[in-house]
C-alpha positions as CSV (number, residue, x, y, z in Angstrom):
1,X,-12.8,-19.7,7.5
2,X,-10.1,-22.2,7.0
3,X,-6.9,-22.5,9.2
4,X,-3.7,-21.9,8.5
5,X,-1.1,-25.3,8.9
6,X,1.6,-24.8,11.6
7,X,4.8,-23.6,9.8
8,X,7.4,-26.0,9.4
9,X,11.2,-25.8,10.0
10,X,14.2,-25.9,11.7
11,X,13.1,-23.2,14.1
12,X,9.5,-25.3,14.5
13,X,10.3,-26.6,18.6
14,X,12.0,-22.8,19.4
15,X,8.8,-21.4,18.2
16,X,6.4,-23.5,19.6
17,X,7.9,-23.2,22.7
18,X,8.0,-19.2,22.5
19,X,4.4,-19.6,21.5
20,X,2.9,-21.6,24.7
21,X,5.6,-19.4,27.4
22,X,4.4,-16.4,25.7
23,X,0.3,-16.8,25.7
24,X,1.1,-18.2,29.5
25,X,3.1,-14.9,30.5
26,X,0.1,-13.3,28.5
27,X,-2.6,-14.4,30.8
28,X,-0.5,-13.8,33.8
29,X,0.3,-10.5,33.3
30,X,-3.4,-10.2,33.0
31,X,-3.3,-11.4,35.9
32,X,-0.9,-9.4,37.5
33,X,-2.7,-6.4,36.8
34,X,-6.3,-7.8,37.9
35,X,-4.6,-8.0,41.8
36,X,-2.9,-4.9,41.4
37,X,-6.5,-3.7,41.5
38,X,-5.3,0.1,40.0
39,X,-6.6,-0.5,36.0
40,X,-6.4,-3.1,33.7
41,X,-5.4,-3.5,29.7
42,X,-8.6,-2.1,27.7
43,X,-9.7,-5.8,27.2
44,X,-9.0,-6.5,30.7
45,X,-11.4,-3.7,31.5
46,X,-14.1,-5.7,29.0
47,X,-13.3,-9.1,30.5
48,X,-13.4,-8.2,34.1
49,X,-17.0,-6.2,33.3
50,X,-18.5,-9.2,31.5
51,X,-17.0,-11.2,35.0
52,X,-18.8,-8.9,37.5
53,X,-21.7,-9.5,35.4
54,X,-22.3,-13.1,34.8
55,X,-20.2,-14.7,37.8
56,X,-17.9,-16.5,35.4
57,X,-14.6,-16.1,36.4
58,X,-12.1,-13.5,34.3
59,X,-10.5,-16.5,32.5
60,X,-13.4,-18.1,31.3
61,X,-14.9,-14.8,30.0
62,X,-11.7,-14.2,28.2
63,X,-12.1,-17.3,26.7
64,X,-15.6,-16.8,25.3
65,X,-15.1,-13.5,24.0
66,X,-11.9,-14.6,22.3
67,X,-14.3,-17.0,20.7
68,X,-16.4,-14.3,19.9
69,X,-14.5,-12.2,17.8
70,X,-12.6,-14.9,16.1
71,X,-16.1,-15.6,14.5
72,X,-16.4,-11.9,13.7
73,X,-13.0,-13.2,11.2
74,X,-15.5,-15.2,9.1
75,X,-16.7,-11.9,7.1
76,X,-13.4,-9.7,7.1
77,X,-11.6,-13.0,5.4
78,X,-9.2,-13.7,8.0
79,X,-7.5,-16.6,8.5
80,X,-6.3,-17.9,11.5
81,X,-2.9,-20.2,12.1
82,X,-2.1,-22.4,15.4
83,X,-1.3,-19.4,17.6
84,X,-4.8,-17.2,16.9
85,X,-7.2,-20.7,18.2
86,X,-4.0,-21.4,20.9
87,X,-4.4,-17.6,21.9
88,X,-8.6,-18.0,22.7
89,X,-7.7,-21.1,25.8
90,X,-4.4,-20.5,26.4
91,X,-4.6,-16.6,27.7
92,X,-7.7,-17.3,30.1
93,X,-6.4,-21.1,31.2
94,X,-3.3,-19.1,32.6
95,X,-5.2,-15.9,33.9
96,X,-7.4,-18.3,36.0
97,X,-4.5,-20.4,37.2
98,X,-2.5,-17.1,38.3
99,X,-5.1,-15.9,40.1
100,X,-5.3,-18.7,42.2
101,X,-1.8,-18.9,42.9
102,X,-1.2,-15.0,43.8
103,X,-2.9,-13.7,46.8
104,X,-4.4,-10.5,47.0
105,X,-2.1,-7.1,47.1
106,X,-2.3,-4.7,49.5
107,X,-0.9,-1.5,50.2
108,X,-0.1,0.7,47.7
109,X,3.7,0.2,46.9
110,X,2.8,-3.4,46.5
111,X,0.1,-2.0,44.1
112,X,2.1,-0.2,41.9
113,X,5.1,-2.9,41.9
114,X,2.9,-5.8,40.5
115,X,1.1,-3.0,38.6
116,X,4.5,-2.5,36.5
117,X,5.5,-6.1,36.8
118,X,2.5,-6.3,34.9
119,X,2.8,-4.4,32.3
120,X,6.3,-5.5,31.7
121,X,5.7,-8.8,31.4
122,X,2.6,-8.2,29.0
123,X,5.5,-7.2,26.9
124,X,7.8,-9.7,27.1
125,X,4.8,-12.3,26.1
126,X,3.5,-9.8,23.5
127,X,6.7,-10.2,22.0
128,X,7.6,-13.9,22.4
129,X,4.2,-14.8,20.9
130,X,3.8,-12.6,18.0
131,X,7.5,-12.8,17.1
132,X,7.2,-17.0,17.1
133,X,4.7,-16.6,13.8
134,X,2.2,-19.0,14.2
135,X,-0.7,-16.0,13.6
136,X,-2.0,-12.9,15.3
137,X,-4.2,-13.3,18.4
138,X,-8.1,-12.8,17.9
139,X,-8.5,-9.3,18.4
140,X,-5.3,-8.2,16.8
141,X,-6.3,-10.1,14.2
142,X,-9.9,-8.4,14.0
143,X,-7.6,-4.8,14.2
144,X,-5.9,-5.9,11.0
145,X,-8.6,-7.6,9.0
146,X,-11.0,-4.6,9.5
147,X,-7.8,-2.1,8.3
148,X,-7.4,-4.1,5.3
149,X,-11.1,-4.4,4.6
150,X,-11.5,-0.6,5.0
151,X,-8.3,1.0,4.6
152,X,-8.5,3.1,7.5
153,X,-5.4,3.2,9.1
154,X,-4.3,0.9,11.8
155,X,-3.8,4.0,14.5
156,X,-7.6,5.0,13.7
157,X,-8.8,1.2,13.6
158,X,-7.3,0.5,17.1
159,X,-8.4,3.2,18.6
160,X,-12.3,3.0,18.0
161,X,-12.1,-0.5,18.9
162,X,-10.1,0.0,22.0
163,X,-11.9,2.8,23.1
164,X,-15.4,0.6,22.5
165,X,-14.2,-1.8,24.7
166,X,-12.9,0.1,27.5
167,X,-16.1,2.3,27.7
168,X,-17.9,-1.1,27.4
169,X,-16.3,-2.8,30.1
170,X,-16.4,0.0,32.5
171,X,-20.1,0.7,31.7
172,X,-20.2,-2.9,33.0
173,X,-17.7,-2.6,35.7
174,X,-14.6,-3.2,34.7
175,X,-11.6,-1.0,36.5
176,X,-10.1,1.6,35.1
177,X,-7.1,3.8,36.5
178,X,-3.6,4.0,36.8
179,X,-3.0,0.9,34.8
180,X,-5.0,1.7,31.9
181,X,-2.9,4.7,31.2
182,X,0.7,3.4,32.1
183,X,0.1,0.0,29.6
184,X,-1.5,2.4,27.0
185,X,1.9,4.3,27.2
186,X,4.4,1.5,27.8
187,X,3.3,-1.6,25.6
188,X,4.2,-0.5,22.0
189,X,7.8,0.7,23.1
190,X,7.8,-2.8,25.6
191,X,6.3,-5.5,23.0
192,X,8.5,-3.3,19.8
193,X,11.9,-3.9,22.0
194,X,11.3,-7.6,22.8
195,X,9.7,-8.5,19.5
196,X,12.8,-7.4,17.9
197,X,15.1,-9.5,21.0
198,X,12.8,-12.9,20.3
199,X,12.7,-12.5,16.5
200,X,13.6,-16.1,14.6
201,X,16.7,-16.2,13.4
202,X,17.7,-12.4,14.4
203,X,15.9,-10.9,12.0
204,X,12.5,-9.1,12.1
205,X,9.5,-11.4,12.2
206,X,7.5,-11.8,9.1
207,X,3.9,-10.8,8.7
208,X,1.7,-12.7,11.1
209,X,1.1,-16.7,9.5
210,X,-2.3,-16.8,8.2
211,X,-3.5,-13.2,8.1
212,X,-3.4,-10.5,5.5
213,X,-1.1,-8.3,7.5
214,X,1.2,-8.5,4.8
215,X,-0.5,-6.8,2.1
216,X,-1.7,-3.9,4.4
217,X,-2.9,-0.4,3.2
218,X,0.0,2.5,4.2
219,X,-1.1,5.7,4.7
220,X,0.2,8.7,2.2
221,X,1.0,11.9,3.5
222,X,-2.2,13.5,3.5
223,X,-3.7,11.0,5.9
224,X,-5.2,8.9,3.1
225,X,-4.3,4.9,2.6
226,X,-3.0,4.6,-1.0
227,X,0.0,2.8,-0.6
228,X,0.4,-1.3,-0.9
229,X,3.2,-2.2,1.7
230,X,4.7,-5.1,3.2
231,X,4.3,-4.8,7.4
232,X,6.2,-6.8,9.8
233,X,4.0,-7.7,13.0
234,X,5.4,-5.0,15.2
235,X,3.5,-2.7,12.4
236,X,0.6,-4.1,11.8
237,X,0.0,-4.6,15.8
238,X,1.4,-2.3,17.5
239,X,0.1,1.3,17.8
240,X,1.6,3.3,14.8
């Protein structure tokens, strides 16, 4: 698995700079959502599981499990750029660091205000990150390689693995709730809006640097993926 040079441009210090904001507003939105205490994303759910379990804190476990399923891009032929190995330390570094800077919430109007601050900002850094084109995070990454590899759609691909985490993590003890449902609902429209507002040079961002996003599998109108089309990042991430 070889990795994918850093683009290079006039644009290079703008997107580098929307990179590192946007995997630090990642992590604390995590964050956010960990002290809102009413759900967290589905990997959220996994990480704080894994957490309860081992002792590690949230952050680290993030870390390792980013790790983790980069490797898994070794047989799927994915290749990683500067913002999928970025995306493994930089998300955790800044979940760990929030948490120690914000206090517990209590009561639950505070709940459900850092609760949507959190999900809001999830989007803004969705956006900022993927739209700066320096690769797909590790487990979007692992969502496209395994729809290219089997040409199921991305909707279908998505879903098993989300739905393999979250019942993982809470099996392990990982919060579900509110959360859960309201980022499951609000971060396509969220990171699809501010993708478009962070976009290079005010166009749609290209296919994700490094992966095979690109050449994804569309599916035809019976369901079945026959068609060879070019995907911007908002469709080969997002939920269709």
């Amino acid at each position: 698995m070889s990795i994918t040079p850093a683009p290079r441009g006039a644009h290079l210090t703008r997107r580098l700079i929307q990179l590192y904001v946007g995997l630090a507003l990642y992590g604390a939105s995590s964050a956010l959502l960990v002290r809102a205490g009413l759900g967290l994303e589905p990997w959220g759910v996994l990480h704080q599981g894994l957490a309860e379990r081992t002792g590690l804190s949230i952050g680290v476990v993030s870390i390792i499990v980013g790790a983790a399923v980069l490797l898994l891009w070794i047989p799927i032929r994915q290749r990683p750029g500067l913002g999928t190995v970025s995306n493994v330390f930089a998300i955790g570094i800044a979940m760990d660091g929030t948490l120690a800077l914000v206090p517990e919430v209590r009561g639950l109007a505070a709940q459900i205000a850092v609760m949507a601050a959190g999900v809001v900002v999830n989007g803004v850094a969705t956006g900022l990150y993927i739209a700066a084109e320096f690769g797909p995070g590790p487990r979007d990454g692992l969502m496209t390689g395994l729809h290219l590899r089997t040409g199921r759609s991305i909707r279908l691909v998505r879903t098993l693995i989300e739905v393999a985490v979250v019942v993982t993590g809470f099996v392990l003890g990982g919060s579900l709730g509110a959360g859960t449902v309201l980022y499951a609902l609000a971060i396509g429209p969220l990171a699809q809006f501010f993708l478009r507002l962070f976009a290079i040079g005010g166009k749609p961002a290209a296919a994700a640097a490094g992966s095979d996003a690109e050449a994804a599998v569309a599916p035809g109108p019976d369901g079945v993926d026959t068609t060879v089309t070019t995907q911007t990042p908002e469709q080969a991430i997002l939920p269709e």
